[in-house]
Every structure is written in C-alpha cells, then in structure tokens.
MITIVO-430266 format. One line per field, with one value per residue (C-alpha): residue in three letters; residue number from 1; x, y, z. Coordinates in steps of 0.1 Angstrom, whole numbers, plus 5000, padded with zeros to 4 digits. Layout:
code	[ALA,...] $
pos	[NUM,...] $
x	[X,...] $
y	[Y,...] $
z	[Z,...] $
//
This chain:
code	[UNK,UNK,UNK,UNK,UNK,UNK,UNK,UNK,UNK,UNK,UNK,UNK,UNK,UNK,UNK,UNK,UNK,UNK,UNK,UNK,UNK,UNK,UNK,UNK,UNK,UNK,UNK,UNK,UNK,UNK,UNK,UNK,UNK,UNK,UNK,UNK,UNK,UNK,UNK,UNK,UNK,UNK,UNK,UNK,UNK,UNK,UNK,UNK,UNK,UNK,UNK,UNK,UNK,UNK,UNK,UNK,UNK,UNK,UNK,UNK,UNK,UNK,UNK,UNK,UNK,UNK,UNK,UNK,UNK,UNK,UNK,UNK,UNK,UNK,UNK,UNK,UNK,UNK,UNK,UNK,UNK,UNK,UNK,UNK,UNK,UNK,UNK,UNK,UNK,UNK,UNK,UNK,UNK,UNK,UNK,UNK,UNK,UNK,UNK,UNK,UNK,UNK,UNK,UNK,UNK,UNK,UNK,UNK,UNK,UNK,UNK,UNK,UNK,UNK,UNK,UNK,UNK,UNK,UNK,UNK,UNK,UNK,UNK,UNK,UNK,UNK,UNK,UNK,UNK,UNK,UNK,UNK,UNK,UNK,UNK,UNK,UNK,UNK,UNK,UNK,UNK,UNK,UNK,UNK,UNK,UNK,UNK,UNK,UNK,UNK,UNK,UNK,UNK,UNK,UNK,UNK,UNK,UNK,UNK,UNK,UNK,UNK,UNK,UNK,UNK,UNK,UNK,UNK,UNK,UNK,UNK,UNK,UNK,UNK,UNK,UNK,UNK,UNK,UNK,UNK,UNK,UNK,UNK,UNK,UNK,UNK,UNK,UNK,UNK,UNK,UNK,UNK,UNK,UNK,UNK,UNK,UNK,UNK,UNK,UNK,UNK,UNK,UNK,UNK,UNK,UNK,UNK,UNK,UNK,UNK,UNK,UNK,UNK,UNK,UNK,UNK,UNK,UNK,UNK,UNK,UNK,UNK,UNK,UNK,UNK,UNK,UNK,UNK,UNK,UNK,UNK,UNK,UNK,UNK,UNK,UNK,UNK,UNK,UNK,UNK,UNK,UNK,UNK,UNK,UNK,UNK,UNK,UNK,UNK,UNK,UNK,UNK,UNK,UNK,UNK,UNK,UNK,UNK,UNK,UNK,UNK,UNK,UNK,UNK,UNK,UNK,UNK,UNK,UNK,UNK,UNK,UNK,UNK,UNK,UNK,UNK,UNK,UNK,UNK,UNK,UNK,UNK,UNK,UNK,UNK,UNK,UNK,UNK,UNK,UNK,UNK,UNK,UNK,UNK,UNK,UNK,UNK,UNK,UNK,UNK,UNK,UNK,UNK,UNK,UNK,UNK,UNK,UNK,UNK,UNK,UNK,UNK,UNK,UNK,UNK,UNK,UNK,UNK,UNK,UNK,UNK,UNK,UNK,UNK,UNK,UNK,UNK,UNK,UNK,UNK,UNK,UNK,UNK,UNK,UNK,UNK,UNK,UNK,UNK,UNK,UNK,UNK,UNK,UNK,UNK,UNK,UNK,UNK,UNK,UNK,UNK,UNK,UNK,UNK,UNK,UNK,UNK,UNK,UNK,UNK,UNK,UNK,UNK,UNK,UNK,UNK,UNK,UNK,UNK,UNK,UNK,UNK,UNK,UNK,UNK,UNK,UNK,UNK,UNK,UNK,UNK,UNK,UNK,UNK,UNK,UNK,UNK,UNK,UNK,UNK,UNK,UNK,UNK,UNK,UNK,UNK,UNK,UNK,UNK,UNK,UNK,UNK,UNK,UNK,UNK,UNK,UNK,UNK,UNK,UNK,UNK,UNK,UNK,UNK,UNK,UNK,UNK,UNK,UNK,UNK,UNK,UNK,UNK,UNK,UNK,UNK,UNK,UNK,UNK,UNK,UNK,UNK,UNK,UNK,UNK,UNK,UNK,UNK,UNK,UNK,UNK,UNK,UNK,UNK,UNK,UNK,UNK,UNK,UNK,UNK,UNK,UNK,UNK,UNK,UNK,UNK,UNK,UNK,UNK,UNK,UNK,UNK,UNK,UNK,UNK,UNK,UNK,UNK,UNK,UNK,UNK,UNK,UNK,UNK,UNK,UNK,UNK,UNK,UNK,UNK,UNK,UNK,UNK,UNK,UNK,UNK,UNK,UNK,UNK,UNK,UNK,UNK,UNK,UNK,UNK,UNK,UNK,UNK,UNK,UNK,UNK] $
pos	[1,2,3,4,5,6,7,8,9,10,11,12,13,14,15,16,17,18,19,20,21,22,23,24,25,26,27,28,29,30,31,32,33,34,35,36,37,38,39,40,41,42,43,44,45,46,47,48,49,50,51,52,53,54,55,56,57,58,59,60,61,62,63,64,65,66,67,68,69,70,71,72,73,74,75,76,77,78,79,80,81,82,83,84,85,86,87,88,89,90,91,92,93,94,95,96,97,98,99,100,101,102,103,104,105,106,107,108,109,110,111,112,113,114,115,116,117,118,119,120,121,122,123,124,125,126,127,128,129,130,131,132,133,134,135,136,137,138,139,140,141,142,143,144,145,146,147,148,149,150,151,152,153,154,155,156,157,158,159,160,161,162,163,164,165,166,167,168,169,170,171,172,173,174,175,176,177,178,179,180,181,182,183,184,185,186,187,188,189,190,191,192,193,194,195,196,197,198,199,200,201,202,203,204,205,206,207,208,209,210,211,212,213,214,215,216,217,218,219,220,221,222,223,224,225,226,227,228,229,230,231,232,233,234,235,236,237,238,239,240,241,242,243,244,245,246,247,248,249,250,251,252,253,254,255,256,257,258,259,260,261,262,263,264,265,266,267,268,269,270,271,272,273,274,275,276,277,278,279,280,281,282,283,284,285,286,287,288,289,290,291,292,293,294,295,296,297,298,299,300,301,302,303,304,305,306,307,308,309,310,311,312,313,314,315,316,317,318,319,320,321,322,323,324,325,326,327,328,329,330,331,332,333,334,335,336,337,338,339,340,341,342,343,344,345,346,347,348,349,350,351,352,353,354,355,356,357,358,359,360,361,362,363,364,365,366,367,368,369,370,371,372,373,374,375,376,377,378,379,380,381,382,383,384,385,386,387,388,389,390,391,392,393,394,395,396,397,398,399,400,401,402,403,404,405,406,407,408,409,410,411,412,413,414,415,416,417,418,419,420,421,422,423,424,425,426,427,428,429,430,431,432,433,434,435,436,437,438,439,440,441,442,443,444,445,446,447,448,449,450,451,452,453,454,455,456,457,458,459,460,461,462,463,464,465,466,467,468,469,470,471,472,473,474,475,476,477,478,479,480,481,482,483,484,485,486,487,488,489,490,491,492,493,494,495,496,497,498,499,500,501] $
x	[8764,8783,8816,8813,8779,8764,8738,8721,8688,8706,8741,8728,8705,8737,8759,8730,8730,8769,8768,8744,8764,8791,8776,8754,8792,8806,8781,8785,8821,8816,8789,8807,8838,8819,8802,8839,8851,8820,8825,8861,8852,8828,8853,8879,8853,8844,8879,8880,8867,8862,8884,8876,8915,8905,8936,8945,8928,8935,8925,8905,8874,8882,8863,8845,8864,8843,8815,8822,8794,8809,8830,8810,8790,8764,8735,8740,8743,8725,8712,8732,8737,8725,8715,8719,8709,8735,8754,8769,8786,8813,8826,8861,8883,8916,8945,8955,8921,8932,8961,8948,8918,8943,8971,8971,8968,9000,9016,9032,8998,8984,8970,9003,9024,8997,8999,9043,9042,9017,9039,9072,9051,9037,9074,9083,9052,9060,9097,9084,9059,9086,9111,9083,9072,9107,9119,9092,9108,9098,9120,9125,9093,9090,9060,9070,9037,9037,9010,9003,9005,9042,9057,9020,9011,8977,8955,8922,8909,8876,8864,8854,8843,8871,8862,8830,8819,8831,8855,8861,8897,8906,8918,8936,8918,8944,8943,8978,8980,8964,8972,8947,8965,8959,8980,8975,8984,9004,9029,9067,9066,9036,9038,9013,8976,8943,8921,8934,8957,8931,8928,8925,8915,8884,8872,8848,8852,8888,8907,8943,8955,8970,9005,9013,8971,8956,8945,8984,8999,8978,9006,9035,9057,9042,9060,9055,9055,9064,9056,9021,9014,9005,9007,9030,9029,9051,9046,9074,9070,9096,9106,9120,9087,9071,9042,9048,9028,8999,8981,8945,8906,8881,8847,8846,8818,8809,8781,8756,8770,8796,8816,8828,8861,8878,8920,8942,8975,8977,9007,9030,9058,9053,9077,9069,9048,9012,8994,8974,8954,8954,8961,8951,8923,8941,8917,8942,8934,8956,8938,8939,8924,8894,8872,8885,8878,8845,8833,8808,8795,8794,8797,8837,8823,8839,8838,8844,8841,8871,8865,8891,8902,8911,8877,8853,8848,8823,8835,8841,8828,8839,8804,8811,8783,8764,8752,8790,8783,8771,8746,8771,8800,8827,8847,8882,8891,8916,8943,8970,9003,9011,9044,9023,8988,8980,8977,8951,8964,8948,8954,8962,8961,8963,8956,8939,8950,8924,8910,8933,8949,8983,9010,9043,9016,9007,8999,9029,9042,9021,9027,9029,9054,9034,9067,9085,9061,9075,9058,9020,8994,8981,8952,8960,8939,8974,8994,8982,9000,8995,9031,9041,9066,9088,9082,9044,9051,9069,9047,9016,9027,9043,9005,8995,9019,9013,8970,8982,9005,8979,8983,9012,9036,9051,9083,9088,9072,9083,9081,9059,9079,9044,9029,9012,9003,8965,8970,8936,8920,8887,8880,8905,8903,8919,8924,8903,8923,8911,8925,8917,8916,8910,8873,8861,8863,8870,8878,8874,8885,8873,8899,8904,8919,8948,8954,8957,8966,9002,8997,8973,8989,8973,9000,8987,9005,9000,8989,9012,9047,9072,9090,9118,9107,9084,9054,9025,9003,8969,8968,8938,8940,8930,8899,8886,8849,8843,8827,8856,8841,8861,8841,8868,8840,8835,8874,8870,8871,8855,8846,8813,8815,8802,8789,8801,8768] $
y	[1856,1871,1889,1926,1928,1938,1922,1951,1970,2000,1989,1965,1993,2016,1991,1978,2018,2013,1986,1997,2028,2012,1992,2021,2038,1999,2003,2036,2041,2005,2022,2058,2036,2016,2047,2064,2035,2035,2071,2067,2040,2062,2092,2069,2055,2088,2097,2069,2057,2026,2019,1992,1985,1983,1980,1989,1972,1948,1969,2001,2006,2021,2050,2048,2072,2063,2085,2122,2134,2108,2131,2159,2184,2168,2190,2207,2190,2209,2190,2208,2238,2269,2281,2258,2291,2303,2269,2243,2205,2193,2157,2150,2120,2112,2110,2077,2067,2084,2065,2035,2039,2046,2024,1985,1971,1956,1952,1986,2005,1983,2002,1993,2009,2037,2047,2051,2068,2090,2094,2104,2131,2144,2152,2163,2189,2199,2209,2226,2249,2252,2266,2290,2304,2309,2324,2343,2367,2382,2373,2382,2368,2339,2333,2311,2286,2259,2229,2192,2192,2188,2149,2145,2150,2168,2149,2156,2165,2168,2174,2208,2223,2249,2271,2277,2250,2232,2202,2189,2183,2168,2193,2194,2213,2230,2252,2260,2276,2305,2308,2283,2272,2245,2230,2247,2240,2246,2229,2235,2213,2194,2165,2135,2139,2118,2142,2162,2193,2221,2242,2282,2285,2262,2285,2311,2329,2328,2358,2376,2398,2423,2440,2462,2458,2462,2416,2416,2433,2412,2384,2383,2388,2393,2392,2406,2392,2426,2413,2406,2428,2395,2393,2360,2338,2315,2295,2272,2246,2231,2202,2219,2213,2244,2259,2288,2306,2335,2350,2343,2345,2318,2303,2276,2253,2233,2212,2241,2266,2291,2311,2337,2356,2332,2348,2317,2305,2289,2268,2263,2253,2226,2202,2180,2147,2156,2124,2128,2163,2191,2217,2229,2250,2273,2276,2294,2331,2352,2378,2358,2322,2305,2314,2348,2356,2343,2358,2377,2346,2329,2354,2343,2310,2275,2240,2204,2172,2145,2109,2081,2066,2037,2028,2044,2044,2074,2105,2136,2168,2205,2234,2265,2297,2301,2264,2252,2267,2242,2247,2227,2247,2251,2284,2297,2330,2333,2350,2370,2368,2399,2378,2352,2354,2322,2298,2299,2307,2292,2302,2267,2267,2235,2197,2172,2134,2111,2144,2162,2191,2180,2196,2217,2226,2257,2286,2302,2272,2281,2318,2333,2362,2388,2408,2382,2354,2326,2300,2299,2273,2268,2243,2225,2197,2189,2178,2142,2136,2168,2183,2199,2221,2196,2203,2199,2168,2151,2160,2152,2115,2111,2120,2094,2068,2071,2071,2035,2019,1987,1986,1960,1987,1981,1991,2025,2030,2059,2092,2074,2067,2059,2025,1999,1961,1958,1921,1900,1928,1936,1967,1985,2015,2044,2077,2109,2136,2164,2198,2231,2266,2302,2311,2281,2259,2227,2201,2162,2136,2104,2074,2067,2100,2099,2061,2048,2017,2013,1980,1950,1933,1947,1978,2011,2048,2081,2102,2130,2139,2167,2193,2211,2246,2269,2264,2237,2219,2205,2178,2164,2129,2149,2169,2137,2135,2167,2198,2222,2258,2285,2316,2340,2367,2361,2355,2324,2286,2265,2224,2206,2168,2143,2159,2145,2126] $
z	[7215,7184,7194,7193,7195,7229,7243,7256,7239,7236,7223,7199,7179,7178,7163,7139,7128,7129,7108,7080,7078,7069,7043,7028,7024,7009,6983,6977,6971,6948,6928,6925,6913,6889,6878,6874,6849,6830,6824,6819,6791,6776,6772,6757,6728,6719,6716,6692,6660,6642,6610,6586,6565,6527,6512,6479,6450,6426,6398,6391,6375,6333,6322,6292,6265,6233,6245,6247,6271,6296,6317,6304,6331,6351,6363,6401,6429,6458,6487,6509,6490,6500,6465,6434,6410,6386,6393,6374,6383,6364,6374,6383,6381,6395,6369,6378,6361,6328,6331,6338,6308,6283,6286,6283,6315,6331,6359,6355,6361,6388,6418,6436,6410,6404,6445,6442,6412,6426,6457,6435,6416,6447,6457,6426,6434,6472,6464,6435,6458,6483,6456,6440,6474,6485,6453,6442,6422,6387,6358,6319,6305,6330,6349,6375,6383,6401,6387,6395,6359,6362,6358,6351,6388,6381,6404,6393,6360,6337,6302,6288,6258,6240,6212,6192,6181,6213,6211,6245,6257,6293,6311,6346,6377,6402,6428,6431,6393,6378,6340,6317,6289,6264,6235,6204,6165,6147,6171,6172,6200,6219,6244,6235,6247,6246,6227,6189,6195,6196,6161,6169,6133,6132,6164,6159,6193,6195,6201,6208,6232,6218,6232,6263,6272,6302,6300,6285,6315,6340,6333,6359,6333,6296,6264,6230,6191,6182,6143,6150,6183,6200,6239,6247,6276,6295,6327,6336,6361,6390,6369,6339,6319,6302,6278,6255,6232,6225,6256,6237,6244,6243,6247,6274,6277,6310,6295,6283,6305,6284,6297,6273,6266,6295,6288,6283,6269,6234,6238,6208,6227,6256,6271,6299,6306,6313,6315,6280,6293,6267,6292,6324,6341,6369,6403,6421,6435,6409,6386,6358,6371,6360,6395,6396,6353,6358,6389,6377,6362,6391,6423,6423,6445,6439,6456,6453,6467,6464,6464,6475,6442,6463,6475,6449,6411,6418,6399,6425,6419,6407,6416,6402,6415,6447,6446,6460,6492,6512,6547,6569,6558,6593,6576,6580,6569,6538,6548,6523,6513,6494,6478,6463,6458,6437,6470,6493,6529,6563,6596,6609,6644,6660,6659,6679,6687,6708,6721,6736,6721,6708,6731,6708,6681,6683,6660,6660,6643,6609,6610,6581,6576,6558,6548,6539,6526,6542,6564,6567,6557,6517,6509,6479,6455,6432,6468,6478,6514,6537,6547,6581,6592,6612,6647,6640,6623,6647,6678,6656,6647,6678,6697,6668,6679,6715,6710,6686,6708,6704,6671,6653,6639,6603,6582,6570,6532,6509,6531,6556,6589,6611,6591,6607,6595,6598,6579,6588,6607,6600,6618,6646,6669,6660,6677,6663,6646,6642,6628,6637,6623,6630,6631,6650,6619,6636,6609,6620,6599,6587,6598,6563,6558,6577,6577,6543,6524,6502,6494,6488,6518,6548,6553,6563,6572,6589,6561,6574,6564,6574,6558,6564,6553,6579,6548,6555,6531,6535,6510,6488,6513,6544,6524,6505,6520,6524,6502,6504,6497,6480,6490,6470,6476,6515,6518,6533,6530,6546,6554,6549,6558,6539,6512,6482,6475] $
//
C-alpha cells in the first residue's frame, strides 16, 4: 500500500483526479513560463540589431580626374521614384576624396587623418551655425552665410558645367547656404582650386545685375559699383573666410540639362581654404538658392542619397525634379523660422533607444521660438556628427549606455564621450535608435549610423554630441542610407530608407 492513497474504490478515483490535476496545472504553469521567456527573448531581438565593426580603412579609393565626364551627371535614378520626368542625377563625392585624389598620398591624408580633420572642420561649422542663427542681424553690405565651404569643410561636392560653352568646375552642394558663387577672373585675390579660375569673358550667356533691381535687392544686403551700375555681393563665412564680387547671371549645365539665367556671385575677392572647389552651389531655402531659382524647372523638388565614405567607393547622389521623391518617403513637415530662412527646420519630437521611448526627451526640448528664432531642429548635409541640445544629449547616450552595458567601453575620442572597443569582434548587438518627428515620420537608423569607426584599431563612438545652445542638428552621419526628400513645394521633408541604389 502507497501512503496517502486510500485503498478504497471511491477514494482512490478522487485522488487519481487529484493527482492529474495537479500535474495538468505543473505543466501548465512550466509551459506558460517557457512560453513567457520565449516571448520575452523575442521582444529583446527585435529591440536589437546586428552590427558588423568595419573600421576605418587603410586607404580610399582615388577618383579619376583626367576625364572630365567622370563626376559629370548620370542619367535618373528612379526605382523608387514616384516620377523620374523632368529629372536629372548628378553624382556626389565626399570632399575627403578630392583631397585624397589630388594630393600625394602620405600619412597626412590617410583615412585616420582624413576622419580628425574632418571632425575639427565640422566644429569649426556647428559654432559657425550657432553664431549665424543667434546673431542674425543685417549689416552694411554683409551677407552673413554660413557654408561647409569654410576651412574646407564642404562635405559633398560634384562637377558642373558654368557658362556657354560649359567648362565644368567642382563645386560644393550645401543645404545650409543659399548664395551660388564661383571664383571669377580677373582675380585680386583667389584661393587655389583643382579646375582654371572661370573667365566671364569667354561666356556667351553671362550676364550682370544691374543696381537697386528687383534680383539685386533679393540679396540680404546688396551693394553697388556705382561706376558701372553693377549689383555687388558678399557672403562672409564663421571663420573669417569670404567671397566678394559682381551679383551675375549664368548658364548652368548638369550634364545636358541647362538651366538658364541661374543669379550667382562672381567672386573677385576670396579668402579662405576651400579644398580645390571653384565655388559653391547653395541648396538652402532662401530666395536666391539653386532649388528655389530653378523651381519652375524642376517643381522646387530636391533629394539625395549619402553614402559612407568609410565603407563605399560608390558616388552618392544629388535628383533634382519630381523624380527625387521617392514611394517610401516617411515625411515631416518644414516648419519656419521667420529670422532665418536658409535652414530647413524639423519638428523633432523624440528618440527611441532599444524600443522604448527615451524618458527627459521630449518635444519641448526642440521648440523653436518663432519670435525669437532660437532653438528648433535644422537638417543639414555640411554637419557630419548630429548635435543635441544638452539635456537631450545626455539622456539619449545615457539610454545608449544603459541598452550597451555588454559592450567593452573605450576612451573618450575628440567630442565623443560614449566609444566602445569592438577589437576582434566580428558582429555585436546593438540597441535600435530610432528618431521621431512630427507627422508620423518615424526615422530608424541603420547601426552603422550612429556607431562609427575613428580608427583602424577596432574603436567605435555614439555618433551623437551635445551642444550647449537650445538649436539641434541632424547631421549627414545619421541620413547616410537614406533618400532624403526636399519637397520645398509640399513643405515637407521626408525619409526613404535604403535608397541610394
């Protein structure tokens, strides 16, 4: 006889029920727990992602400069485009590819140095910005514009055709300027560049603007050659560098595309180090930038596509006309500063770490002050490393920190104080970051573009730094990947992934 079990009929059926009652509610409990962590792994994976560590290269790819049509326009790109009529594609390449084509290579242009120097001018360019927006005032012929172009921090740039005949000239791309302005002859003073000093005279469709005229008065603050009625521009950048000369017409040329009568400086007068472009070709949202002159042309639409220059030789891409919006777009409304209208404005609302909703960001964070035009949000392609206000920044990195805690943490490099050594690691979990905007447009990023390499050795930082003014940029690391839609028409911007193919 087994203890506890009775003997009798009755008595042994109940505790048999008894019994398997109790093991139907074992089993159950095990397989509801089992069940549990299964889940639980599965929401922690897809909070996740994988990240293979490619660090910095040994050496970059040259471009081929003998042949002309090499950076020239390349046809449309519209797979994802929602209409590639009245478009055209021009290719873009980083400047640290200019640099490294035309100089002899050394140690002094090796990816390593390439990266730091690139991380000096970038700071030379966010104090610049901060200065302009916070003293945005109009002076005595003085047009205050902020560039990448200054200390030769013009990230991206491409080749296009000026005058008629054409002779193409690299020319810097940026969002954050408005004026286009080349270096002209005669030259009283002109910084060195890769291509001849463009000659007004040997143009057939060159032009001036004459004085006190309605394109004349469009400058912030236009001057006057009172000798030869000739408008006269100047645009003065953070660093002390500057262009000056006659506010001029022209012929552009994007492969066989013209565009005609494009308003742009001549510059007689330039100081600064600008990498060997002849000038630059302002996509901000003033009056008087290229999207806005021709957006007739091309319906005032604009997009592009940023490589990483650390992983890819592939050229990124500039779409001008209704073939840069793309079908996946995720779009943000633009939102206005009536104190400066060159930057584009986003209503930055949040960020995501692993997830979860990063607590101590909110909105109210990125507010811009409409009366004042301080604080807010601007989307830039000159700014490398995407700054935020302070409080974001630290409760961002900190969510960061918390979501890499399994990681091997490494020293501080350059304006990076969240760096990690990923020596010998082939691939590592990383937590998704993701930031979101008004309008829905959630905007997830890759791993690779918020944890990048600074060395050859293995050592890799949170692409995120903070500032100590109430403005926030999103920097040209965090959009690389994705078709970034400038829909000046719609009022809107907005974020296709992986669409630079």
């Amino acid at each position: 006889m087994v203890a506890g079990i009775s003997t009798g009929s009755g008595g042994t059926t109940t505790t048999t029920k008894k019994f398997v009652m109790l093991l139907l509610l074992v089993l159950s409990v095990s397989t509801s727990c089992t069940t549990t962590t299964v889940s639980r792994r599965h929401d922690i994976n897809k909070h996740y992602q994988t990240f293979t560590p490619h660090s910095l290269p040994s050496s970059y790819a040259s471009l081929d400069l003998s042949n002309e049509n090499n950076l020239m326009a390349t046809s449309s790109d519209s797979e994802n485009a929602s209409d590639s009529s009245n478009s055209l594609s021009i290719d873009l390449h980083h400047v640290d590819t200019l640099i490294y084509s035309t100089s002899t290579i050394t140690t002094k242009n090796d990816p390593e140095t390439l990266f730091k120097n690139r991380l000096t001018r970038d700071s030379v360019r966010v104090k610049s910005i901060l200065k302009s927006v916070s003293n945005r005032t109009s002076g005595d012929f003085s047009s205050s514009v902020i560039s990448g172009l200054a200390q030769g921090s013009g990230e991206y740039f491409t080749r296009i055709g000026i005058g008629s005949p054409p002779r193409y000239s690299y020319m810097v791309l940026d969002t954050g300027s408005d004026v286009v302005w080349i270096q002209c002859s005669p030259c009283r003073r002109c910084y060195t560049q890769t291509d001849p000093i463009f000659n007004p005279s040997k143009s057939n469709s060159f032009g001036h603007v004459p004085c006190r005229t309605s394109l004349c008065n469009r400058l912030d603050s236009p001057g006057c050659n009172t000798k030869s009625n000739k408008c006269m521009y100047q645009v003065s950048y953070g660093d002390g560098s500057f262009t000056i000369g006659e506010f001029s017409t022209e012929t552009l040329t994007f492969r066989k595309t013209k565009v005609n009568n494009v308003a742009f400086g001549c510059g007689h007068d330039n100081q600064g180090l600008f990498v060997g472009a002849a000038g630059l070709l302002g996509l901000g949202r003033g009056k008087l930038s290229f999207p806005n002159q021709a957006g007739r042309q091309f319906g005032s639409k604009f997009s592009y596509c940023l490589v990483d220059r650390s992983m890819s030789s592939k050229p990124s891409s500039l779409v001008f006309g209704n073939g840069a919006v793309s079908r996946v777009a995720r779009f943000t409304p633009l939102l206005n500063n009536p104190k400066m209208d060159t930057f584009y404005y986003l209503g930055l609302t949040g960020f995501s770490v692993g997830g979860a909703r990063v607590a101590g960001i909110t909105s109210s964070l990125f507010q811009l002050d409409t009366k004042s035009g301080n604080g807010g949000v601007i989307i830039d392609s000159g700014t490398s490393v995407t700054r935020l206000t302070r409080p974001a920044y630290v409760a961002l990195r900190n969510a960061f920190l918390s979501g890499a805690s399994h990681l091997k943490r490494g020293p501080n490099f350059s304006l990076f104080d969240a760096c990690f050594d990923l020596s010998g690691k082939t691939e590592v979990k990383v937590p998704t970051v993701v930031m979101h905007f008004k309008g829905g447009a959630d905007v997830s990023l890759p791993a690779s573009n918020y944890l990048i390499p600074v060395d050859s050795s293995g050592s890799f930082c949170f692409a995120f730094a903070g500032t100590s003014t109430g403005l926030s940029i999103i920097g040209n690391i965090q959009q690389q990947g994705f078709r970034v839609v400038y829909d000046l028409a719609g009022s809107r911007v907005g974020f296709a992934p992986k669409s630079c193919a």
